[in-house]
C-alpha positions as CSV (number, residue, x, y, z in Angstrom):
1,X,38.1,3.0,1.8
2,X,34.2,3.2,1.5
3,X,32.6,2.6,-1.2
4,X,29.4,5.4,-2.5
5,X,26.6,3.9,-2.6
6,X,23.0,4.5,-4.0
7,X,21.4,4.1,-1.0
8,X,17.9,5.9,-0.6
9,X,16.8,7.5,2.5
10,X,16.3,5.6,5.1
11,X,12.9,5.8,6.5
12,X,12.5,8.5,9.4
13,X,12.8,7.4,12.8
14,X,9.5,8.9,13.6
15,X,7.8,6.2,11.2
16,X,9.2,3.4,13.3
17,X,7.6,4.4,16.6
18,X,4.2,4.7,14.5
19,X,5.5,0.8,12.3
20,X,6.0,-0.6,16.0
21,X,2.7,0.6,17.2
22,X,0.5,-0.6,14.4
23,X,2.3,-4.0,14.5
24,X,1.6,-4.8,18.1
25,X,-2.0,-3.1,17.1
26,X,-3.0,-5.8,14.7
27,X,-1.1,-8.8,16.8
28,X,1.5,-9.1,14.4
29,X,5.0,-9.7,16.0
30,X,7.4,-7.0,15.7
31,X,10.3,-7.9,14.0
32,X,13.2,-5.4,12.2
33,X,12.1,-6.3,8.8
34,X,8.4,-5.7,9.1
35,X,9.5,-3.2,11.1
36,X,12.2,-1.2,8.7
37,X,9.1,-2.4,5.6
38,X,6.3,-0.8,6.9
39,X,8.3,3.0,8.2
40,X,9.1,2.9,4.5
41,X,5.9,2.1,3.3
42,X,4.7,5.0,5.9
43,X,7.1,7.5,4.8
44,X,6.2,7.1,1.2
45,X,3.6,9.2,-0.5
46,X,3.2,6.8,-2.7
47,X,2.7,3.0,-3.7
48,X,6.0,1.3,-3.6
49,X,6.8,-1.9,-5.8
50,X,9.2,-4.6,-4.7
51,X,12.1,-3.1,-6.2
52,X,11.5,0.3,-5.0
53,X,11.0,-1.5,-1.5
54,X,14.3,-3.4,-1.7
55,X,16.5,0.1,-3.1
56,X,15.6,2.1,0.0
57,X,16.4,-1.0,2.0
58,X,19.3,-2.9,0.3
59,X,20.9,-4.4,3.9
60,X,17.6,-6.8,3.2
61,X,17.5,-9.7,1.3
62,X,14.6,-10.3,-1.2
63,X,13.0,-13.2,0.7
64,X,12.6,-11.5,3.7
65,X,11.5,-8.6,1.8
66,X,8.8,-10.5,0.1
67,X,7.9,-12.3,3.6
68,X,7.7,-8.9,5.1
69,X,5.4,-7.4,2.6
70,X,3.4,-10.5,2.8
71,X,3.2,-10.7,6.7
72,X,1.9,-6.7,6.2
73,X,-0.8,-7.4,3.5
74,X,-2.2,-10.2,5.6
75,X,-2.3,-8.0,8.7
76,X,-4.2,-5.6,6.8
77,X,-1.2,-3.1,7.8
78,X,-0.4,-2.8,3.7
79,X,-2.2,-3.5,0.5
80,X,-0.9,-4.5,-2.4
81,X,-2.1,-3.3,-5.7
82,X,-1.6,-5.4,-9.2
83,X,-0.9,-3.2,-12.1
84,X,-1.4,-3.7,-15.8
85,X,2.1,-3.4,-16.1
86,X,2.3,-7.2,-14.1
87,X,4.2,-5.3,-10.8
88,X,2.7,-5.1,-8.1
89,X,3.1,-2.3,-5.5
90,X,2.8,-1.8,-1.8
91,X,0.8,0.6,0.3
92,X,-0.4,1.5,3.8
93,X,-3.1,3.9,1.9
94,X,-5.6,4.2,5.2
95,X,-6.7,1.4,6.1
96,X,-7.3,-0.2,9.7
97,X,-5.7,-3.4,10.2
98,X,-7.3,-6.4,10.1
99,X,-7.2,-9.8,11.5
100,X,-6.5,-13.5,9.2
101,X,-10.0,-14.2,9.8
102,X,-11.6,-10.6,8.9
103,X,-9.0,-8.9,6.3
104,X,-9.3,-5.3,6.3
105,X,-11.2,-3.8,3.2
106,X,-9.0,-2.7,0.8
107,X,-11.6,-0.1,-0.9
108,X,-9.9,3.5,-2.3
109,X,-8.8,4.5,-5.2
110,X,-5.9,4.7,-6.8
111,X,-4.1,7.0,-9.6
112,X,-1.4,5.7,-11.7
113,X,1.0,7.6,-13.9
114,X,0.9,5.7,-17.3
115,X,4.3,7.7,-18.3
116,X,6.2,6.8,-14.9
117,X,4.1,3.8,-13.8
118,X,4.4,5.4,-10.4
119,X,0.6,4.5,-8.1
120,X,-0.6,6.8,-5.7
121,X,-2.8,6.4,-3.6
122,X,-6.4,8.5,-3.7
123,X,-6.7,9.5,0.2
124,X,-9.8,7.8,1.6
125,X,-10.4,10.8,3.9
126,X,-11.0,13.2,0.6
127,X,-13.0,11.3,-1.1
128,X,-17.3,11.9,-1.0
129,X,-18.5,9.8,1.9
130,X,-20.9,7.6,-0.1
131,X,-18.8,6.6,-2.7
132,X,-18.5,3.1,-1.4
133,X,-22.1,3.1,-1.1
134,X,-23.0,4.1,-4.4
135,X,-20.8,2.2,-6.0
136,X,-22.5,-1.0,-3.9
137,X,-25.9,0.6,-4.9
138,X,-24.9,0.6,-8.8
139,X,-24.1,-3.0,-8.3
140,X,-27.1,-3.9,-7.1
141,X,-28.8,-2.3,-9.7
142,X,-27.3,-3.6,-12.4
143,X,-26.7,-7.1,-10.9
144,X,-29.4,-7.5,-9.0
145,X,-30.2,-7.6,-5.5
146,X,-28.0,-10.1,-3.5
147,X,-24.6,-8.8,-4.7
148,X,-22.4,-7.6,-2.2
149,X,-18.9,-5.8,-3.2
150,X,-16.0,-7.2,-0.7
151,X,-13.4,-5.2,-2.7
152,X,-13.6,-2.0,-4.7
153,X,-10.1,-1.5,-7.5
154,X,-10.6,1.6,-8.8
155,X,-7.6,3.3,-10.7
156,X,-7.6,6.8,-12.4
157,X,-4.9,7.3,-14.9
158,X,-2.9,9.9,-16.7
159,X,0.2,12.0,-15.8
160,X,1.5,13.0,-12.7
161,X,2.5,16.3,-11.8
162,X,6.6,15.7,-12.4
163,X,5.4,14.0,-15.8
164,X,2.3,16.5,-16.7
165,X,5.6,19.3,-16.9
């Protein structure tokens, strides 16, 4: 007799042809846990934490979860964003990966529900084109000439639409 479980979705198989191809992309062997990881980080709309990670996939064990995330953030392939609430929470926003030695730039913003604590991402591709710059450019004016931005956390808050209801 089987059990019912709470399993989530499992990530489309269309994500795992795009997971494989951005692993080999940034060098990074291809493995089923990275691979499995990033299709659900793909599939997701929004930023996943641990937990929320390890629910959809519960065949996986939390180390190899927490190596896979790693492994991803490292290859530029994910980001992970700390929240005020102390989890942190995993996204392939749109970045290009990166190498060890050049990490990609991990510079978009972010909105987070504070009634859900659900993060989602602010799509790079929407957002004015010189916001990076102007942002720099108020650095430098009020800091001085000399100071150069490597990382940019910006996080809206409020309500989500589920929550805003």
């Amino acid at each position: 007799m089987k059990l019912p479980t709470n399993r989530a979705r499992p990530a489309a198989p269309a994500y795992h042809n795009t997971a494989s191809s951005l692993l080999s992309g940034a060098g990074v062997r291809v493995t089923g846990a990275r691979l499995n990881v990033l299709s659900e980080l793909l599939a997701s709309q929004r930023a996943l934490s641990h937990l929320e990670v390890q629910d959809a996939l519960p065949e996986m064990d939390r180390v190899t979860l927490y190596r896979a995330l790693d492994c991803l953030t490292d290859a530029g392939l994910a980001h992970k964003i700390s929240g005020d609430d102390r989890v942190f929470r995993y996204s392939t926003g749109s970045e290009t990966a990166g190498s060890k030695e050049h990490p990609a730039q991990h510079q978009h913003g972010h909105f987070k529900c504070t009634r859900c604590a659900r993060v989602f991402c602010l799509d790079d591709a929407k957002q004015p084109v010189g916001l990076r710059d102007q942002l720099q450019a108020s650095l430098q004016t009020s800091l001085g000439r000399g100071f150069q931005s490597h990382d940019i956390e910006l996080t809206i808050k409020g309500w989500c639409a589920d929550c805003a209801k």
